[in-house]
DRENLUM-41820 format. One line per field, with one value per residue (C-alpha): residue number from 1; residue in three letters; x, y, z. Coordinates in pm, 1 decimal. Example, Ala and Ser with C-alpha at 12.3 -4.5 7.8 and 13.67 -1.06 7.14 Angstrom:
k 1,2 $
r Ala,Ser $
px 1230.0,1367.0 $
py -450.0,-106.0 $
pz 780.0,714.0 $
This chain:
k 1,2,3,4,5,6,7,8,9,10,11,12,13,14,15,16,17,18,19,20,21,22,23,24,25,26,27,28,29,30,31,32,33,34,35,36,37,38,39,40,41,42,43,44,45,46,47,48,49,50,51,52,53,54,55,56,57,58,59,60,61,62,63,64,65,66,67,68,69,70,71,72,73,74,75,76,77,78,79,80,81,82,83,84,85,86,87,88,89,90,91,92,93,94,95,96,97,98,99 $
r Unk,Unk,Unk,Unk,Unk,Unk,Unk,Unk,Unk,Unk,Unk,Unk,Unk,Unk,Unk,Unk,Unk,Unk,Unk,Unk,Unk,Unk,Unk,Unk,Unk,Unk,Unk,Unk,Unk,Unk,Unk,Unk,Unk,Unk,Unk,Unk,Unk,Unk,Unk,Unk,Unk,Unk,Unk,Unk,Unk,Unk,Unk,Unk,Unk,Unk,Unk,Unk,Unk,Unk,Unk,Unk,Unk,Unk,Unk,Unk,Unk,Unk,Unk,Unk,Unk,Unk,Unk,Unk,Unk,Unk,Unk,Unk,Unk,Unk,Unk,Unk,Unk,Unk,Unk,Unk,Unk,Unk,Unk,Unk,Unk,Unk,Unk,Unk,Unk,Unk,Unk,Unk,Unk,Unk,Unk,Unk,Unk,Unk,Unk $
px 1501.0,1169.8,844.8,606.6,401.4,239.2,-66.6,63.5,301.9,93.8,44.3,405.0,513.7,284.6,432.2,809.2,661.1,475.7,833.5,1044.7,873.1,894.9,1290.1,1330.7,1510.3,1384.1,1359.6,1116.1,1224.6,1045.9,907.5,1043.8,920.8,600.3,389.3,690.5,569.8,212.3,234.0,455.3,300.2,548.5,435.8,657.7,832.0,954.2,1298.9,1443.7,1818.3,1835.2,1692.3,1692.7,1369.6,1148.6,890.4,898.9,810.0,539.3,396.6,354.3,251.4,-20.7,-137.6,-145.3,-349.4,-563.2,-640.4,-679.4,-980.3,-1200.5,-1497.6,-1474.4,-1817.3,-1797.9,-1864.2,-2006.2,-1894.0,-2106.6,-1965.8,-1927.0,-2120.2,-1823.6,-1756.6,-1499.8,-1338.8,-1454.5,-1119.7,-1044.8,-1072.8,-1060.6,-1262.3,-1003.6,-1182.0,-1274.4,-1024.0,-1358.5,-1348.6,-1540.5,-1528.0 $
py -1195.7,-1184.5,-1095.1,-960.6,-1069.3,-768.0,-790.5,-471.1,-194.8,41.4,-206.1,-301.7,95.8,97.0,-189.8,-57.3,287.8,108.2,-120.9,193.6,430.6,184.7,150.2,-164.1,-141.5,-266.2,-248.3,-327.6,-548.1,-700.9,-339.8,-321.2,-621.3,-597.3,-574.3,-646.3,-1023.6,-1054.2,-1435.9,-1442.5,-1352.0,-1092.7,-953.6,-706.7,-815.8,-603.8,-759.2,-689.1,-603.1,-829.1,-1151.7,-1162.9,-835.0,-1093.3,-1178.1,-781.6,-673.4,-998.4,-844.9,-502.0,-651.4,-797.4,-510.3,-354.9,-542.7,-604.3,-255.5,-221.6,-474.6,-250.4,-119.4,254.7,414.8,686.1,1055.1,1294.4,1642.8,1905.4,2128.9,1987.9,1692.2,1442.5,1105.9,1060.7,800.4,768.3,839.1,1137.7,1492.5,1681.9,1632.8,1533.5,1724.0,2093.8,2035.8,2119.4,2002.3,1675.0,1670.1 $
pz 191.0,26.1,254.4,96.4,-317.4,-430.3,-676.8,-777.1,-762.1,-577.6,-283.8,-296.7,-266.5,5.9,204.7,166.0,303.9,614.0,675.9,586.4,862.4,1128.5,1056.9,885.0,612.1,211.0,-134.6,-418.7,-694.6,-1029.3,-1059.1,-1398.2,-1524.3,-1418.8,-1778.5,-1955.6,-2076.7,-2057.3,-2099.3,-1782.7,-1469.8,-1296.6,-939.2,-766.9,-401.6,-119.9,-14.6,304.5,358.5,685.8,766.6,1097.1,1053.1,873.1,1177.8,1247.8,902.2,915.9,1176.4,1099.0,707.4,875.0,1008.5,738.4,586.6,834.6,847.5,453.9,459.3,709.1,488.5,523.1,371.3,129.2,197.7,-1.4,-55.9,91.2,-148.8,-451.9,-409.4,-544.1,-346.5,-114.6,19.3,396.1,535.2,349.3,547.2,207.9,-45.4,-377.0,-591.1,-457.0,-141.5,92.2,453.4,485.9,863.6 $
């Protein structure tokens, strides 16, 4: 059963992570043919195996993305003096402490 329309496949890997580590069990589908015809819009899915986890995987989707719209301010390196993203604890490019 289909639950979740990604815009793309980085937020649909990110879904089936969030369901797989709380147990419920999914797959991604349309990966392939995402790209593939321009002229026909293509968005990936996650897929549950079992129905019956649809309202558990709803819920913990909505989290998600509940969580992904809080406006985290960027930090700058005190090493390098590159921007990181505000929840980072290392910076990505010199691996510095941001703490």
């Amino acid at each position: 059963m289909r639950v979740y329309e990604a815009q793309d496949v980085i937020e649909a890997q990110l879904v089936l992570d969030v369901l797989l580590e709380a147990g419920l069990k999914a797959e991604l589908r349309n990966v392939n043919l995402v790209g593939s015809y321009p002229e026909v819009p293509v968005h990936p899915e996650v897929w549950l195996a079992k129905a019956t986890d649809f309202d558990a995987a709803r819920a913990i989707i909505d989290k998600f993305e509940s969580n992904r719209k809080t406006i985290i301010d960027n930090v700058r390196c005190p090493k390098c003096k590159e921007t990181n993203p505000g929840n980072f604890e290392l910076c990505w490019n010199c691996r510095a402490d941001l703490g």
